[in-house]
N, C-alpha and C positions, 0 to 999 in steps of 0.2 A: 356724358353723365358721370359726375364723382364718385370715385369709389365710396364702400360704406367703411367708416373707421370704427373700429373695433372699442370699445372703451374697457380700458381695464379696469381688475375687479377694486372694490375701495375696501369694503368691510370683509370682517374675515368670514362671516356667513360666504361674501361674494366670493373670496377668495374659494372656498369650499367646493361651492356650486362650480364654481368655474375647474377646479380640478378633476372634478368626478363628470362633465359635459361629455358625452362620447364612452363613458365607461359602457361596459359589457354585462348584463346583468345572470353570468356565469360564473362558476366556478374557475378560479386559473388551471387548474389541476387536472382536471378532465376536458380544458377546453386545448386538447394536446392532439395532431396526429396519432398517437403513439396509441390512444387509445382505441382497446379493441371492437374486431365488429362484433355485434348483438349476436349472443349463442342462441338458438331456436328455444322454445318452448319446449314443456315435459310432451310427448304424444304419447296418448293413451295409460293406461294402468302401469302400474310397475310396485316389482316385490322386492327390498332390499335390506340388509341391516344395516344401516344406521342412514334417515335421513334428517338433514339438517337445513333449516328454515330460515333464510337468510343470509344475502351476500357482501356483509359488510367484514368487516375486522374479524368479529366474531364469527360466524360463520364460518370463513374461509380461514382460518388455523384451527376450527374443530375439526373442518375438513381434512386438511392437511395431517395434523396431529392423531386422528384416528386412522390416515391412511398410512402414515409411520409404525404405528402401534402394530394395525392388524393389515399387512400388507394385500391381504385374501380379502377382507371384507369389501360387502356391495356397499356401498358409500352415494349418498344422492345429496345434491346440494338443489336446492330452490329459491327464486329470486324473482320476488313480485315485480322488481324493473331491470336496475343493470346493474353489476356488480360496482360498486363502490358508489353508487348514485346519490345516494344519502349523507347524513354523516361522517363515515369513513372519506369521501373525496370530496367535505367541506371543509376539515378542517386545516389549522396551520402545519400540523407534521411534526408536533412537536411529543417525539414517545418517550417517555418519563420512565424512570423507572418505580417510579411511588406505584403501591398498591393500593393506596389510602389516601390519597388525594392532600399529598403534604403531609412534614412529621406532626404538626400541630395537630390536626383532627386524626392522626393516627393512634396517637399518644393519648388522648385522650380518650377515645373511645374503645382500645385494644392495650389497654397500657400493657402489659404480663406478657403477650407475643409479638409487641411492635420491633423487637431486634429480630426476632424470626421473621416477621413479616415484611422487612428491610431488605433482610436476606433474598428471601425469595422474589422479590422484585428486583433485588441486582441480579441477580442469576436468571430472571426471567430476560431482563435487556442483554445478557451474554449471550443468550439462548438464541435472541432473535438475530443478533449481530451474524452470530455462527447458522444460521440455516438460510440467512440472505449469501451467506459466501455457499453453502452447501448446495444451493439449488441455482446460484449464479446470478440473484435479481438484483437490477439494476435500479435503485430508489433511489440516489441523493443521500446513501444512508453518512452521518459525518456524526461521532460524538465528541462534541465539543461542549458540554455541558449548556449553562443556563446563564444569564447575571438575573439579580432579584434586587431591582432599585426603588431605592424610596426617592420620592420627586412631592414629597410632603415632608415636614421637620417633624410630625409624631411615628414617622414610618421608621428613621432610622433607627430609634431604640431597638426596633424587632429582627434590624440586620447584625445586633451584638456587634459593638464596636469593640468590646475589649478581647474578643477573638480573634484569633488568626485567619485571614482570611478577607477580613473587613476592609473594604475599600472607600474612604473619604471621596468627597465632591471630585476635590482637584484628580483623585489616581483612576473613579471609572468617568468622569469627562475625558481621562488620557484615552482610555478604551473606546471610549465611543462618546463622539463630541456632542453632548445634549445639556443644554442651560437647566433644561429641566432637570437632571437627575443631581440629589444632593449627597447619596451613596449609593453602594452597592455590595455585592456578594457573588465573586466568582462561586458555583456549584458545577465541579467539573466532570464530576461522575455520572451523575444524574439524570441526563436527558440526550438523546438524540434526533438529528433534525431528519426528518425523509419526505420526498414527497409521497404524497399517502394515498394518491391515486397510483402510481406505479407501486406500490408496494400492492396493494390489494391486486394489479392485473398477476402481479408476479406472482403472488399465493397461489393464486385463480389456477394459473397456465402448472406451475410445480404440483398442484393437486391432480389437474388433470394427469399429469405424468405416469402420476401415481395408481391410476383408474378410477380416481374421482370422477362423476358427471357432474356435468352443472346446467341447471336450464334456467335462464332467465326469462321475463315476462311469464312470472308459473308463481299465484297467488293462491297460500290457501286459505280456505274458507273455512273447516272444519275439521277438528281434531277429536278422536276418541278413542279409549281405551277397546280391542279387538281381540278377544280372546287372549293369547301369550303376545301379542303385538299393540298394534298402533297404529289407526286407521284416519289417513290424513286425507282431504279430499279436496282437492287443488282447480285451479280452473283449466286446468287440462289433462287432469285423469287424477285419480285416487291410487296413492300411494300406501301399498301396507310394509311399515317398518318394525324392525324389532324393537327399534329404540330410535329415540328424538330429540332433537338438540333445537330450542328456539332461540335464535338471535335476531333478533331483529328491530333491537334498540327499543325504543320511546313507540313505534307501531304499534300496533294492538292485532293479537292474536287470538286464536277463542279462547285460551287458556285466562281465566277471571282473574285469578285470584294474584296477578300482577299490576291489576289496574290501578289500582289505589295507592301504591308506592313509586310510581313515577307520573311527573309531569313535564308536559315539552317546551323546552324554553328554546325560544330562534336566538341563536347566535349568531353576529355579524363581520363581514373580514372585505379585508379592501386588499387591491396587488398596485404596485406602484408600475409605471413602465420601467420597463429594464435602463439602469443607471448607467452616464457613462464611468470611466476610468477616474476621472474626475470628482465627478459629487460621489463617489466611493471614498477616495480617498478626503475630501472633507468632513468626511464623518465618522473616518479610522474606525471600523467595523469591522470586527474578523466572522463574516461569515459562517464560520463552524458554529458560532454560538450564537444561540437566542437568548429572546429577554422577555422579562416578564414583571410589569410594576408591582409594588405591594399593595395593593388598594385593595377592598371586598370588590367594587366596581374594577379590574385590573385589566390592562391591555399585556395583548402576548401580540410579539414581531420578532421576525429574524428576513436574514436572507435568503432568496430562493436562486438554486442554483443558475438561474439566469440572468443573475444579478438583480431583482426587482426585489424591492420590501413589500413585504405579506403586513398587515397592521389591523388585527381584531380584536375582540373581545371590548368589555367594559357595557354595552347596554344590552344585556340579555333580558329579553321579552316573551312573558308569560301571554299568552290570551284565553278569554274568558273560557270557561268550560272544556278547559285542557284541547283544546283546539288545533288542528293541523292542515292548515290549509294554502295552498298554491300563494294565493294574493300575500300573507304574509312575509314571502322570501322577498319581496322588496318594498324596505322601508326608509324612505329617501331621507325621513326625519334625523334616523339611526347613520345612515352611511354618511351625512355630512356634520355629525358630528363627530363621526371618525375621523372626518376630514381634517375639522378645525384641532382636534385633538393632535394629528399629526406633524401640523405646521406649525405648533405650540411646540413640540418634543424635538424637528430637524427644522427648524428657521431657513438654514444654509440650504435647503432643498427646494425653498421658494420656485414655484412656475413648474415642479413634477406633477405630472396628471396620473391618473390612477385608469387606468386599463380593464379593469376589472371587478365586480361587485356583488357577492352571494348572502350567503345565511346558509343555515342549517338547524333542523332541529338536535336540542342536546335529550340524552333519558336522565333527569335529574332524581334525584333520591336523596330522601331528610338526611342520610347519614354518608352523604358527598361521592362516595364510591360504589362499586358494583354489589348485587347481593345474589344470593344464590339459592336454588330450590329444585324439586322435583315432583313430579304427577302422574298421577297412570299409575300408582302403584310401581315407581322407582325407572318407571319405561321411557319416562321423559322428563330431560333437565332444562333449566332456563338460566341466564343470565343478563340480568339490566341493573340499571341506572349508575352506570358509567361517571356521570356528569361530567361528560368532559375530558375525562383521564382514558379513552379506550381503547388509540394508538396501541397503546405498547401493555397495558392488564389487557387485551381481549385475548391475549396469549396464553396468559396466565389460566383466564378464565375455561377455555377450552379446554387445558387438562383439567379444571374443577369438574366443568362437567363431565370430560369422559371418565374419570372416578368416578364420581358419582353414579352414573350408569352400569359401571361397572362393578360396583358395589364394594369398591378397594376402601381400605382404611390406611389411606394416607398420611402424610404429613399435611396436606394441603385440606383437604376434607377434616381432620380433627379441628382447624382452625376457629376459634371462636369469630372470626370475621365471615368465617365459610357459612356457617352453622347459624348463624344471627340472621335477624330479618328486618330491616328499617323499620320507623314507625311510618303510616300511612300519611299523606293529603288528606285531608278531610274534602267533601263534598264539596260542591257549591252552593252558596255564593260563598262559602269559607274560605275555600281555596284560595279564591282572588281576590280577596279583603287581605286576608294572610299575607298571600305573596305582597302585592302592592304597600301595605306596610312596611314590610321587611324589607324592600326594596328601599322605599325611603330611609326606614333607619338605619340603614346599611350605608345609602348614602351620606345621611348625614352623619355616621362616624368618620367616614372618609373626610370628611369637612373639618371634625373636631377633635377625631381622637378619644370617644370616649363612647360604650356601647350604653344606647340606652335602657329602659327598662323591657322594652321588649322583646330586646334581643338578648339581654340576660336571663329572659324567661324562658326565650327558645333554648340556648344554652342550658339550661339547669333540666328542660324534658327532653335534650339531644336532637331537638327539630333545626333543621337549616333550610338554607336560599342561596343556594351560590349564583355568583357572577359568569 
């Protein structure tokens, strides 16, 4: 009997399909020996000061960061699944040093402290740099900044050509061989690459050092103010703390009065198989650095330490009714048009298949970065809506809140960005009329260059949609 011949792919739909056939519809980051076994469950009641709700980025350096502060203090960390399960080990690894999700919306929105606020975001990424050598973890951490290319002809104006710095077609195609990019912008300071699931084991394990506990599968249900404390009640015994720190992203906690200022948008990212020595060198990539297009719709890729291309971003998906559910982490729609996007940007890469295939929710908020608050009459602090940026601010955020807590009058806490509170989502069906708008008009600036009137609207009330 003939064997069966394989027909190659024709269209680049086919081509698509055919790369992603055999993908893995996991994360790369956690789909690692390396990661740890499952800590048990909280058993039974427990009294401590300070418990913290959530084992993501945030979480685990409020952890860490109050066990540095008050070495003596009972310290409890909680985690409805497994540490870094979420967010923190979906995304690219890409920890910024922005606070403000770019100088653009920072400047504009904080003009008076945006050089403070610059500041302390560099100082925030020194910080982290130095407590990954302090505690010995082992991430992939490399600062080799960012490129930021236009691969459209109305993007380059936004790379400032008459700057220094500005790189033409011909000098970042030297850097990295893509027909597509028409300029770029080394940003050298700015960003570091880690993998962001070791980095959260390694908070994890440095806090326990510290006498941090951490129990994972340990969901709470309810939270209430307890006479001088904080009465939290988990599905494996009721916690009374002095004080409370909720991280827990885009989730929903009993705490209300965050609902309305985030909505969860699934983010998509693809892993290439590991390259050889070869198609590395075709495409003159220095690893240290990622990259990031200019577009509202924009893709972020770099390389991961094992030589494979990481390649996400650009179709971020709202569903109706603020919605979070299992079935949406895999949207075939989304992942093969990552595909075709791909093989548009490395041609020379033709016939590499992709290994790998996630999403993740992001905590999105009208004014692009994180916001900050407290409840219980000062006993309990919160931090969301990241969008995106929460690698390397959840850092940040953790000493906001333990000031906060603490009732310090800091540098960080005076912040008018601390002190602000995003404007809300509106209800439904608003919401997703809004969004789906926006979406499109956002795209089609991408198309022309030119925002239309609706997003000049959103601009002038400070409402956003990011990508």
């Amino acid at each position: 009997m003939p064997r069966s011949v394989r027909t190659a792919p024709t269209t680049r739909a086919d081509q698509a399909r055919d790369a992603l056939s055999g993908s893995l519809l996991r994360p790369l980051w956690l789909d690692s020996p390396s990661r740890p076994a499952p800590r048990d469950p909280l058993a039974g009641d427990s009294s401590v000061d300070l418990l913290v709700v959530g084992g993501g980025f945030t979480g685990l350096w409020t952890a860490l960061r109050a066990a540095e502060r008050d070495p003596a203090a009972r310290i409890l960390l909680i985690e409805g699944d497994r540490i870094a399960e979420h967010a923190t080990g979906r995304n690219g690894g890409f920890c910024e040093a922005s606070l403000t999700h770019g100088e653009a919306n920072g400047r504009s929105r904080w003009p008076e402290e945006y050089d403070t606020l610059t500041a302390l975001g560099n100082q925030n990424l020194d910080d982290i740099e130095a407590t990954l050598a302090r505690y010995d973890i082992d991430c992939g951490f490399v600062r080799g900044g960012v490129y930021a290319v236009a691969t459209r002809p109305h993007e380059v104006t936004a790379l400032e050509p008459e700057t220094p710095g500005f790189l033409d077609a011909e000098a970042i195609r030297d850097r990295v061989a893509s027909p597509t990019f028409l300029a770029g912008r080394h940003e050298p300071d700015g960003c570091a690459l880690v993998d962001p699931a070791r980095l959260a084991w390694g908070l994890a394990a440095a806090a326990e050092r510290l006498g941090v506990r951490i129990a994972e599968h340990t969901r709470l249900n309810d939270l209430r103010r307890d006479g001088r404390g904080v009465r939290a009640v988990t599905t494996s015994g009721t916690v009374t703390a002095a004080r409370v720190v909720l991280a827990t992203n885009v989730f929903r906690t009993p705490l209300r009065r965050t609902r309305w200022s985030v909505v969860p948008v699934y983010d998509y990212v693809l892993a290439t198989e590991p390259l050889t020595a070869e198609q590395l060198a075709a495409i003159r990539w220095d690893p240290r650095v990622g990259i990031s297009d200019s577009g509202n719709q924009f893709h972020y890729y770099r390389i991961t330490p094992d030589r494979r291309i990481l390649w996400g971003g650009y179709d971020a998906i709202y569903h109706y009714g603020r919605a979070i559910e299992d079935r949406h982490y895999d949207r075939r729609e989304t992942f093969e048009l990552l595909a075709e996007h791909f093989a548009e940007t490395f041609p020379q890469l033709a016939g590499v298949r992709f290994t790998h295939r996630w999403s993740g929710v992001i905590d999105t908020s009208t004014q692009f970065c994180a916001f900050y608050g407290t409840a219980h009459r000062g006993r309990t602090a919160y931090a969301t809506g990241f969008t995106g940026l929460g690698v390397g601010a959840s850092r940040f955020a953790a000493d906001v809140m333990l000031d906060l807590l603490g009732g310090s009058d800091t540098e960080r806490t005076r912040l008018e960005m601390v002190r602000s509170k995003p404007l809300p989502f509106p209800p439904e069906p608003l919401a997703w009329i809004g969004i789906q708008l926006t979406r499109r008009s956002l795209a089609r600036e991408d198309r022309t260059g030119r925002r239309n009137l609706w997003l000049r609207a959103l601009d002038r009330v400070g409402l956003g949609f990011d990508s």
